[in-house]
C-alpha positions as CSV (number, residue, x, y, z in Angstrom):
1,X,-13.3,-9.5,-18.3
2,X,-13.6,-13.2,-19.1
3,X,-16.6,-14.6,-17.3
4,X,-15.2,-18.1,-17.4
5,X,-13.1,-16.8,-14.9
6,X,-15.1,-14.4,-12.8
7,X,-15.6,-16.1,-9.3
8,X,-18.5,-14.7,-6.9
9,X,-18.6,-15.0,-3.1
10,X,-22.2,-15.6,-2.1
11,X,-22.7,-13.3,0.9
12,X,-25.3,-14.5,2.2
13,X,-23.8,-17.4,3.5
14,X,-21.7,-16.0,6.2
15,X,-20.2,-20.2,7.2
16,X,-18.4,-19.7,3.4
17,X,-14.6,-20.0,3.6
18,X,-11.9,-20.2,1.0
19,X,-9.0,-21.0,1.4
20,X,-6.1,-18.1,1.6
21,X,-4.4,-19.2,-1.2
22,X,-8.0,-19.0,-3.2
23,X,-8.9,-15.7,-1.8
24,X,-5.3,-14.3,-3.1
25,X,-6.1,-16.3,-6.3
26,X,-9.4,-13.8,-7.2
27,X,-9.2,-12.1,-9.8
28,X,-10.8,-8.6,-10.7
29,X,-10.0,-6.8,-13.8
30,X,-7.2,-8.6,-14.9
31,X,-5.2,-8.8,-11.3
32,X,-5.4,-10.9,-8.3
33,X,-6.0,-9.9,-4.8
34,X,-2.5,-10.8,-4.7
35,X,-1.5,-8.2,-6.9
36,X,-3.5,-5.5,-5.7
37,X,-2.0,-6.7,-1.7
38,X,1.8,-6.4,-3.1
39,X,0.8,-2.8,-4.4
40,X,-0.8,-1.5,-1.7
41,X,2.1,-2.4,0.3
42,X,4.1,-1.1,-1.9
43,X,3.0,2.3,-1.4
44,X,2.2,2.3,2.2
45,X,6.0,1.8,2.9
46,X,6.6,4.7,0.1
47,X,4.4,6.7,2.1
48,X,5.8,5.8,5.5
49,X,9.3,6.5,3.6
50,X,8.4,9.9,2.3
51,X,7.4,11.0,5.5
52,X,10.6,9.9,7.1
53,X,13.1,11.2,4.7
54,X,11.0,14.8,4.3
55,X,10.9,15.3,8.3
56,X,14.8,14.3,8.3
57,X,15.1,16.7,5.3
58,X,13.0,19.4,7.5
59,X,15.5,18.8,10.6
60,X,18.9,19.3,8.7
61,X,17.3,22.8,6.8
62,X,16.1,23.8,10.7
63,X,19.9,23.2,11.7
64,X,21.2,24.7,8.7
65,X,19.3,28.4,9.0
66,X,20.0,28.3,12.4
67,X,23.7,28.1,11.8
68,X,23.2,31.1,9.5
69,X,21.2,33.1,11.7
70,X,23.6,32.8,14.2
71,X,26.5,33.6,11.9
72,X,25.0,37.1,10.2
């Protein structure tokens, strides 16, 4: 990590603000906040996705056995 670019939020002043566009701009080893944002996103929808599909998938077997239960 390049400490020419390492920025530090002083906590202890809780009146600091940056800007959203500086906050985003932050870098920690090698990525933005940006960055790191987009990816979590990224898998919270592949996560929300998942589940959809796999209780779909779960529905159609239920109906599928049930057809075959019936049918023996």
């Amino acid at each position: 990590m390049n400490p020419k670019n390492f920025k530090t939020v002083i906590l202890a002043d809780p009146f600091y603000l940056c800007s959203m566009k500086e906050f985003l701009a932050q870098e920690y080893y090698g990525n933005t906040v940006e960055n790191y944002l987009i990816t979590l996103g990224i898998i919270a929808v592949g996560i929300v996705v998942a589940r959809v599909v796999k209780k779909r998938i779960l529905i159609l077997v239920k109906k599928w056995t049930e057809k075959k239960k019936n049918q023996a």
